[in-house]
PASEBA-1860 file (N, C-alpha, C; in nm, 3 decimals):
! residues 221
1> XXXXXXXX> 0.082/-0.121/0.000/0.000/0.000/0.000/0.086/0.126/0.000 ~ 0.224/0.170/0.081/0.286/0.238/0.111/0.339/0.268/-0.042 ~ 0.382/0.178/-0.092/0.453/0.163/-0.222/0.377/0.209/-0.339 ~ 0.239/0.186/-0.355/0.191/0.221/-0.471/0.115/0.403/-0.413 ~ 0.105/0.403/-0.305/0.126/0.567/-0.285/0.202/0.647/-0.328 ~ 0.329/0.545/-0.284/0.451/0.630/-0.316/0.479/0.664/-0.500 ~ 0.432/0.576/-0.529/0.460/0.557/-0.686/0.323/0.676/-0.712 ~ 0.204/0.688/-0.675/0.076/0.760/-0.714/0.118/0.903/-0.727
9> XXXXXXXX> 0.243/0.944/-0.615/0.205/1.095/-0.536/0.356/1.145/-0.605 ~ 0.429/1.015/-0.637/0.583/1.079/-0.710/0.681/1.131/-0.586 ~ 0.666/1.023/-0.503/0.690/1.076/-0.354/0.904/1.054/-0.407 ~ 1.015/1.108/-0.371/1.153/1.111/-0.378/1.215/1.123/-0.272 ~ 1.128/1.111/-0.162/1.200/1.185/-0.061/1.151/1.116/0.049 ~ 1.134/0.973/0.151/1.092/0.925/0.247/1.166/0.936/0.360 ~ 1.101/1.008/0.485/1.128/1.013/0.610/1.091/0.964/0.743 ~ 1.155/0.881/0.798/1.054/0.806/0.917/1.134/0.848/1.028
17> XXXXXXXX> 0.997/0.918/1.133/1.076/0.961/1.229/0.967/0.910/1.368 ~ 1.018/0.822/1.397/1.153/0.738/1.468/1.110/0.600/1.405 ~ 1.228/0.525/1.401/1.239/0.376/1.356/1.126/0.331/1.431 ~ 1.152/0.386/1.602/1.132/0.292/1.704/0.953/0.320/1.731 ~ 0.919/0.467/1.671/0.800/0.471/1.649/0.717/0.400/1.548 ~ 0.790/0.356/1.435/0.743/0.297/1.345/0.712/0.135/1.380 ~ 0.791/0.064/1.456/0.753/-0.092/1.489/0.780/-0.090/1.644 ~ 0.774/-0.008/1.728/0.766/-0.018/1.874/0.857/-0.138/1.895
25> XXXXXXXX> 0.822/-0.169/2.045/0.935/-0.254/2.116/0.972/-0.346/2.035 ~ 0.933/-0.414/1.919/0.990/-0.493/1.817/1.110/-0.470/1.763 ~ 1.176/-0.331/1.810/1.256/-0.305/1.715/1.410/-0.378/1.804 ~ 1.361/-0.447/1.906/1.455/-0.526/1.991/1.536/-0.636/1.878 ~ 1.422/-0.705/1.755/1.379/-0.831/1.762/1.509/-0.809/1.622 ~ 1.585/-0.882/1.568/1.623/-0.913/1.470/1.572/-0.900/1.304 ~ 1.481/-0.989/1.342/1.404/-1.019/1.231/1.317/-0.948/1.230 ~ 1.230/-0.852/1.302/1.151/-0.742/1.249/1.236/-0.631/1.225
33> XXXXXXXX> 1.309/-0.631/1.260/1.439/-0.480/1.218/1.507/-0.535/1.040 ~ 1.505/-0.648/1.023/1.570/-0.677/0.893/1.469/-0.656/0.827 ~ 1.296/-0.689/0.816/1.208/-0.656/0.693/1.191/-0.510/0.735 ~ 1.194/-0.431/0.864/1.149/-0.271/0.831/1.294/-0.226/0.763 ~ 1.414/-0.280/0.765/1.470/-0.170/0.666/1.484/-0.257/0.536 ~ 1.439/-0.350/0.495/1.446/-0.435/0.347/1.329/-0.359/0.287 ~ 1.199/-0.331/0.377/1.091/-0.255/0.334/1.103/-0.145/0.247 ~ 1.207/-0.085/0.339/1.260/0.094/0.282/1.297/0.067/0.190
41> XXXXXXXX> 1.427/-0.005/0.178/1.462/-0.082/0.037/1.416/-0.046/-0.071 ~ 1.301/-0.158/-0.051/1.182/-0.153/-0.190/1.104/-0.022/-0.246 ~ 1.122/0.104/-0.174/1.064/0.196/-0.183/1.175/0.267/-0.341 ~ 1.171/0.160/-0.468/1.264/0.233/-0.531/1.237/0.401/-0.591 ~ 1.373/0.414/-0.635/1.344/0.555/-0.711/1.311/0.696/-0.540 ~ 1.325/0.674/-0.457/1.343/0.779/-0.322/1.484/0.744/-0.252 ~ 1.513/0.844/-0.181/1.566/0.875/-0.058/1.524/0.844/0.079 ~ 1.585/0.732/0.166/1.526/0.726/0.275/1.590/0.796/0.409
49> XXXXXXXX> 1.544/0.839/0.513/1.587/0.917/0.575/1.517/0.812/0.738 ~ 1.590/0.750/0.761/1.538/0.680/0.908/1.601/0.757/1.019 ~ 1.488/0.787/1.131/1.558/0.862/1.256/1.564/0.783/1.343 ~ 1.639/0.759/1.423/1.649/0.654/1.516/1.749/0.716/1.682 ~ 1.659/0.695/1.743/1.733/0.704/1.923/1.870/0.608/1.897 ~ 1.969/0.675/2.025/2.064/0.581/2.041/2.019/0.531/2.194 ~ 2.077/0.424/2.193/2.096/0.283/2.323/2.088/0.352/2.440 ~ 2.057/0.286/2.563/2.078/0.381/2.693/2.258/0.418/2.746
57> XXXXXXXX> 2.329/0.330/2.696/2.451/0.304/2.722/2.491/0.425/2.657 ~ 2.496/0.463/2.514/2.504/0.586/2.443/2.504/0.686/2.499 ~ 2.339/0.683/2.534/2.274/0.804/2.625/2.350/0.881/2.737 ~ 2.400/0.751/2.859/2.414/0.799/2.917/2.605/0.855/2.946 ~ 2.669/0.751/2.891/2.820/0.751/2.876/2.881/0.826/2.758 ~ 2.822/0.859/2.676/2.855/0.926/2.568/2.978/0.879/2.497 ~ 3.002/0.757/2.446/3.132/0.686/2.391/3.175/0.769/2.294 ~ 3.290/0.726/2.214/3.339/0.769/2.115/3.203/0.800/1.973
65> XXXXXXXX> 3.163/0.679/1.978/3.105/0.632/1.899/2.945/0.552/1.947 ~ 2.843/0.654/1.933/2.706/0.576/1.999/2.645/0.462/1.870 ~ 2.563/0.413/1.955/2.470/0.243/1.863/2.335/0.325/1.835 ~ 2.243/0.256/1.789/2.117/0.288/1.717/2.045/0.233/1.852 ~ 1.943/0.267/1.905/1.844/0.144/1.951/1.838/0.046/1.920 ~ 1.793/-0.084/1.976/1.701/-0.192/1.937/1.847/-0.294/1.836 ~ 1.796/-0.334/1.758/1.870/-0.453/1.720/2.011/-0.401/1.628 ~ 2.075/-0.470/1.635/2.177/-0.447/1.554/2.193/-0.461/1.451
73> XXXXXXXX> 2.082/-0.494/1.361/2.024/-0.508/1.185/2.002/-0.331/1.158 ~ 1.963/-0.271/1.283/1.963/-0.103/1.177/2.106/-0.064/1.165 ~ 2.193/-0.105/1.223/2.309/-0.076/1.195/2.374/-0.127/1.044 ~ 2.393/-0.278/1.066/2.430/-0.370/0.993/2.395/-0.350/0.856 ~ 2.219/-0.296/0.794/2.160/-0.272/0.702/2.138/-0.152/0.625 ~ 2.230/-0.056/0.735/2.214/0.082/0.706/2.303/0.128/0.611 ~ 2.295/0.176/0.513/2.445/0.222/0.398/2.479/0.297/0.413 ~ 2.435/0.464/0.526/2.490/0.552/0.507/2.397/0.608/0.674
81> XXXXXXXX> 2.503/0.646/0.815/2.483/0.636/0.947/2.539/0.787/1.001 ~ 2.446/0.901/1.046/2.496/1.002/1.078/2.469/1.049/1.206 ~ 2.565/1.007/1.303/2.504/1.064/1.450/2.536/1.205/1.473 ~ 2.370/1.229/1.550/2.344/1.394/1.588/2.391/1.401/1.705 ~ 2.475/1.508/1.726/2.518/1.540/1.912/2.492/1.692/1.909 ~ 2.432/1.686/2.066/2.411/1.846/2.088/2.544/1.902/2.192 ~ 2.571/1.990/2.160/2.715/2.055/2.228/2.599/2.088/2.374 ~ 2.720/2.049/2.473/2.681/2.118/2.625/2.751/2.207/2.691
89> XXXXXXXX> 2.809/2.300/2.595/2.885/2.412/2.585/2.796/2.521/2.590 ~ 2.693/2.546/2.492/2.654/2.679/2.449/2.583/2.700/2.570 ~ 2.534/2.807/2.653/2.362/2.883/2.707/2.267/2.861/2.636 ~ 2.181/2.777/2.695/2.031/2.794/2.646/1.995/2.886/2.577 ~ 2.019/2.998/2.664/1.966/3.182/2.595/2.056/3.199/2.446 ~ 2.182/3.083/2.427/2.272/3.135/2.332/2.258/3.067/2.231 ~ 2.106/3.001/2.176/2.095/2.918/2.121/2.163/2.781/2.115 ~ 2.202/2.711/2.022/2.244/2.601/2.012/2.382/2.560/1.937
97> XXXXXXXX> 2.411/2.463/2.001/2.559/2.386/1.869/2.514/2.278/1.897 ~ 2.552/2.220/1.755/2.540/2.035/1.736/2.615/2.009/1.618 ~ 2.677/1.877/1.614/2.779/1.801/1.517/2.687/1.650/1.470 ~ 2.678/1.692/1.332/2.652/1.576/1.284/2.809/1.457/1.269 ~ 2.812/1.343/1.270/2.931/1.253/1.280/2.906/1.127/1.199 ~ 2.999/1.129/1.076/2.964/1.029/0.978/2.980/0.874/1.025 ~ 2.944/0.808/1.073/2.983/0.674/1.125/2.961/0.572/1.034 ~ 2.878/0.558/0.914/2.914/0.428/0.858/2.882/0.459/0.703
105> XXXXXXXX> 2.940/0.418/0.587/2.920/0.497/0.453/2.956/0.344/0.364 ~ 2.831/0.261/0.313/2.940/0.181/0.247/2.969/0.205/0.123 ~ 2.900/0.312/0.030/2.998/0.285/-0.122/3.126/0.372/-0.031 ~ 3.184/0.418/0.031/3.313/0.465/0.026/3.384/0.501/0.147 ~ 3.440/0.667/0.128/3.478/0.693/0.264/3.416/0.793/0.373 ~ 3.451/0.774/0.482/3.344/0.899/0.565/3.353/1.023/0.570 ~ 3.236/1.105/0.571/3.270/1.262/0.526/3.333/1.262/0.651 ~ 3.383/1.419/0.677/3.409/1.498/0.800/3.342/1.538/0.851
113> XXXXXXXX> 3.328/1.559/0.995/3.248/1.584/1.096/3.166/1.763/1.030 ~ 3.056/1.770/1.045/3.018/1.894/1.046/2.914/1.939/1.156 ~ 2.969/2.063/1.202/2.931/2.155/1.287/2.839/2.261/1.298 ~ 2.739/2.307/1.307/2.632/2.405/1.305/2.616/2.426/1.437 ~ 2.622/2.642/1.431/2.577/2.678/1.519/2.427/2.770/1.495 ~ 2.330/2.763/1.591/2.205/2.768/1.544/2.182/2.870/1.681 ~ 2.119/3.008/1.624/2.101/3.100/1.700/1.958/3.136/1.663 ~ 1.860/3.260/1.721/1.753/3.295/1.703/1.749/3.416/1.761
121> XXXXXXXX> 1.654/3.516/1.623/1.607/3.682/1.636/1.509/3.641/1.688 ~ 1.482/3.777/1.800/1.320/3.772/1.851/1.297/3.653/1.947 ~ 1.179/3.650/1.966/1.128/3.551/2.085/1.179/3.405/2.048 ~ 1.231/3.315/2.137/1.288/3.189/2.075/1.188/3.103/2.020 ~ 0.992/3.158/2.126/0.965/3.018/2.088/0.869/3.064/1.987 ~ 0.885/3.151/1.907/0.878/3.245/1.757/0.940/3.367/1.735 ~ 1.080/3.268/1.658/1.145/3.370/1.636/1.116/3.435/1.504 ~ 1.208/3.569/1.487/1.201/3.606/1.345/1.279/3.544/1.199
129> XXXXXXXX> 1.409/3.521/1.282/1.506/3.455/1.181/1.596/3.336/1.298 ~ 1.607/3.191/1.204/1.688/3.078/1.227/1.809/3.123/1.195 ~ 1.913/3.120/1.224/2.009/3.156/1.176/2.147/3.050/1.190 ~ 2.174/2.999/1.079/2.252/2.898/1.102/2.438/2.937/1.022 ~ 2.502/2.843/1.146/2.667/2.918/1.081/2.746/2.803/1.103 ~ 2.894/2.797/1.045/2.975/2.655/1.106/2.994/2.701/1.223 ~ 2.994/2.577/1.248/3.037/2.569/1.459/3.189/2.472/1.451 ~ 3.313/2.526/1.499/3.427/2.444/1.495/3.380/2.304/1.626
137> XXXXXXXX> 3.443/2.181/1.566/3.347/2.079/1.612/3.488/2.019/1.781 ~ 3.623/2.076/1.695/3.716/2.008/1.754/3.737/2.102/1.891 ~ 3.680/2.255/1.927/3.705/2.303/1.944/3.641/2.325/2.058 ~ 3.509/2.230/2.059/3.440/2.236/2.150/3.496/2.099/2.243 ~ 3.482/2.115/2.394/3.444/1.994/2.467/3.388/1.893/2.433 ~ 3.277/1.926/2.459/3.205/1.845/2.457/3.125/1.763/2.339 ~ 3.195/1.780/2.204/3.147/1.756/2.059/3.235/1.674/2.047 ~ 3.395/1.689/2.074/3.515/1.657/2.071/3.528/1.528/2.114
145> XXXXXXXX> 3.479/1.507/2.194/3.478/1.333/2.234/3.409/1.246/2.105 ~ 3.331/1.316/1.993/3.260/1.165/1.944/3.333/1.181/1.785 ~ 3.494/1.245/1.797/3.574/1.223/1.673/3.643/1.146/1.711 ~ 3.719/1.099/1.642/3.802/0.944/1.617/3.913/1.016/1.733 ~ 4.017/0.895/1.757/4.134/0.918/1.840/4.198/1.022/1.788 ~ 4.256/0.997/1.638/4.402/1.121/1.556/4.298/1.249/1.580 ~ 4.187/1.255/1.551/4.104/1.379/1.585/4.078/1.449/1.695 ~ 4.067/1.357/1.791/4.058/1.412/1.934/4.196/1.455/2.007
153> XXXXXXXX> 4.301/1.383/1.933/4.445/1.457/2.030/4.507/1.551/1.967 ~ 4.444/1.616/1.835/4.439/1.730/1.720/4.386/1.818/1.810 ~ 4.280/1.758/1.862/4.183/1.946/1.948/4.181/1.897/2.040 ~ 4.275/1.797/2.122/4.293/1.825/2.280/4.436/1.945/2.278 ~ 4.560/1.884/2.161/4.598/1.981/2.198/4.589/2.108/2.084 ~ 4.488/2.154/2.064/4.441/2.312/1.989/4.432/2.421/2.127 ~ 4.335/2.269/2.158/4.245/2.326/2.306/4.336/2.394/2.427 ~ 4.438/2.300/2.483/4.471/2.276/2.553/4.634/2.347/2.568
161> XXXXXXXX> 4.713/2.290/2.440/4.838/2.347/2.393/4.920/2.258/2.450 ~ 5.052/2.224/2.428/5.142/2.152/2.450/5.192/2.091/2.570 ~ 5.113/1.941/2.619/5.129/1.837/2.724/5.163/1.706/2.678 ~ 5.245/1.623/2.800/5.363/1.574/2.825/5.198/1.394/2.770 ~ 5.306/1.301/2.754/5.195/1.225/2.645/5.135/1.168/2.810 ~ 5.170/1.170/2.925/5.059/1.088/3.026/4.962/1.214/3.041 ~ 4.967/1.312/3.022/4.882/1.446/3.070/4.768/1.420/2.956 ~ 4.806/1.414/2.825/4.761/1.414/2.728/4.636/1.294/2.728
169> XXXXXXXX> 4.695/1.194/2.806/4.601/1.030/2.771/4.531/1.077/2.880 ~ 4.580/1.092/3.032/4.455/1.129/3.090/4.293/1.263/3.040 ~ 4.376/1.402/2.995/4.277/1.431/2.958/4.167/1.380/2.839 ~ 4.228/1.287/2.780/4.157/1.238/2.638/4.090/1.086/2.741 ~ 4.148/1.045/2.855/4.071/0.903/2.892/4.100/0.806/2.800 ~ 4.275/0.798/2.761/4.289/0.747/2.668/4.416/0.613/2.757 ~ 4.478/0.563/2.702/4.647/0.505/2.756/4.720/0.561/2.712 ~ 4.815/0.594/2.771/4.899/0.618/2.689/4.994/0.582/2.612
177> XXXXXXXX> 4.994/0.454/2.588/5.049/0.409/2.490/4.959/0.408/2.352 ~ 4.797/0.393/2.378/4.738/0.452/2.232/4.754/0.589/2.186 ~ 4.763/0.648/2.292/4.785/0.826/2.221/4.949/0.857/2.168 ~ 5.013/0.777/2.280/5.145/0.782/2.197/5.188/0.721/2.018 ~ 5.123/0.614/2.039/5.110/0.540/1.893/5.103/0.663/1.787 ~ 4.918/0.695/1.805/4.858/0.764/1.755/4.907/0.897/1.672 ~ 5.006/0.991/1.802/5.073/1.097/1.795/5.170/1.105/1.666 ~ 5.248/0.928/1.686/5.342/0.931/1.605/5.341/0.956/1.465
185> XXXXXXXX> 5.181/0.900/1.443/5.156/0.905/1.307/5.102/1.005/1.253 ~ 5.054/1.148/1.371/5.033/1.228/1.277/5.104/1.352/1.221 ~ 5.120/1.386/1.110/5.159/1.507/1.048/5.127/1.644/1.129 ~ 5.026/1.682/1.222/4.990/1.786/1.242/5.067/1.786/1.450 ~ 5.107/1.681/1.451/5.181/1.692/1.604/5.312/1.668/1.587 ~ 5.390/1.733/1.648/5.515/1.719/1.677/5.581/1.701/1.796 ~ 5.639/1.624/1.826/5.744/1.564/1.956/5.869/1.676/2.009 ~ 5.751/1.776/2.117/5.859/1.894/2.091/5.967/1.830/2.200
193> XXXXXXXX> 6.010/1.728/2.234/6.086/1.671/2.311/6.159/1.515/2.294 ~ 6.241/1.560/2.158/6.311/1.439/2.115/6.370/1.363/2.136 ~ 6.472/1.415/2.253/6.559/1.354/2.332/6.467/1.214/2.417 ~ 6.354/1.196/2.416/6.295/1.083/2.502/6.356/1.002/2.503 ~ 6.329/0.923/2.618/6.367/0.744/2.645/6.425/0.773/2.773 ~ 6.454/0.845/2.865/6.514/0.792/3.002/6.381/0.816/3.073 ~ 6.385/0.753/3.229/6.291/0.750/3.326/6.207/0.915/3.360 ~ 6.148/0.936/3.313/6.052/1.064/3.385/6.060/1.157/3.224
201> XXXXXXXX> 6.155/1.102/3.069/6.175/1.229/3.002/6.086/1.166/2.916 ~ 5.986/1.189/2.940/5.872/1.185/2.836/5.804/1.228/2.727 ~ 5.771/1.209/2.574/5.726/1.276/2.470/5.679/1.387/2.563 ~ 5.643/1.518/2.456/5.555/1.623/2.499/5.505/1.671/2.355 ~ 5.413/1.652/2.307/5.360/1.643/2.186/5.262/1.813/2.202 ~ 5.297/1.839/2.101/5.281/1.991/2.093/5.126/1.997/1.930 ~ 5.106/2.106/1.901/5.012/2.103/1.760/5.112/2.154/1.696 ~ 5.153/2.107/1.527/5.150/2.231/1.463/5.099/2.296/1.409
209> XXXXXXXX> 5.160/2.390/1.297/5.040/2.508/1.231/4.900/2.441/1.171 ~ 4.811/2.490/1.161/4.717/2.402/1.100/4.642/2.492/0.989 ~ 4.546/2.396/0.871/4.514/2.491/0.760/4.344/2.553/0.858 ~ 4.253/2.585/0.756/4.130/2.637/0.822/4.073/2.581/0.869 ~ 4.054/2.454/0.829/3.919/2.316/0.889/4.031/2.299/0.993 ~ 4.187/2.305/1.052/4.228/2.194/1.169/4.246/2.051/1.119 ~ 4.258/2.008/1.022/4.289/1.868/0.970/4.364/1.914/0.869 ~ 4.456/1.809/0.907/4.516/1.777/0.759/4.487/1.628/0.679
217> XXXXX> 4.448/1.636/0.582/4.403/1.504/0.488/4.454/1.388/0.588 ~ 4.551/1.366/0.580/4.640/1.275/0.597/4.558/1.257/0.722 ~ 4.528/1.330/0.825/4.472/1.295/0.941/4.365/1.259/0.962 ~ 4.309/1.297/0.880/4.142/1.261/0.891/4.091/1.100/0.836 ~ 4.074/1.032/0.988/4.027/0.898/0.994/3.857/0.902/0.996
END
């Protein structure tokens, strides 16, 4: 029925908002999560646009990287996965920031993180003008946690400026032997302390210059 609507009305553009509204607590189940997105599928000739909650674990720990609700077929089935985060940086009164975050793309590779900051003329809850601008994503706290590792020790130290690699893993909640790894490989940090290797003389990994976005190709995982 959905389908020959869609074909009647010349529909290009399908949006379901929320998955979890669409098949309720089913969306636990495997096998009802594999025919609602094989469904979408079939909807040829459109764009599908599924909204979906993340996990309570997501919710409440905020990982690198959050899950979908419910079964692990919306993941698995999904070709193209963009998690929304709201910055807990801005004032209420100061409108908003949020980072969309490319997490799964299969014809290729993942865009870069993008940032919007979203302000309002006049009364907020009718305003006159939306007003939307880039929001730097690395630059914030609290956005900054849901970019990859080489990304996050890029704008810990933007943020932060030049610390010793255990200073560095604790503020990132990292080891330090992954941030050290990490460091080594990128182009945009430098080891302002070469001499390393005796007891207490530890990397101290510094930023260098950077272009406008803060990435350099090479870095962007």
């Amino acid at each position: 029925r959905l389908r020959a609507e869609i074909s009647r009305l010349g529909v290009v553009f399908v949006v379901v908002d929320s998955a979890l509204g669409a098949i309720g607590e089913s969306a636990v189940g495997d096998d009802v999560a594999s025919r609602f997105m094989n469904a979408l599928r079939s909807f040829t000739g459109t764009t599908r646009l599924v909204i979906g909650h993340v996990n309570s674990y997501s919710a409440t720990n905020k990982p690198a990287q959050a899950r979908p609700f419910g079964s692990v077929q919306f993941w698995n089935l999904g070709r193209s996965l963009w998690e929304l985060r709201k910055s807990e940086e801005i004032p209420a009164d100061e409108g908003l920031a949020v980072a969309l975050f490319h997490r799964k793309y299969n014809p290729g590779r993942l865009k870069r993180p993008v940032g919007l900051r979203v302000t309002y003329e006049g009364d907020p809850d009718n305003p006159d003008r939306i007003l939307f601008r880039r929001h730097d994503v690395q630059a914030d706290a609290s956005l900054s946690t849901g970019l990859s590792l080489s990304a996050r020790l890029i704008a810990t130290l933007r943020r932060m400026g030049s610390m010793k690699n255990s200073e560095l893993a604790e503020e990132m909640e990292e080891t330090p032997e992954r941030v050290a790894r990490a460091a080594r490989k990128l182009s945009l940090v430098i080891n302002l302390n070469p001499s390393q290797g005796g007891r207490g003389n530890e990397a101290l990994w510094g930023p260098r210059a950077v272009g406008h976005d803060g990435l350099d190709p090479r870095d962007a995982d």
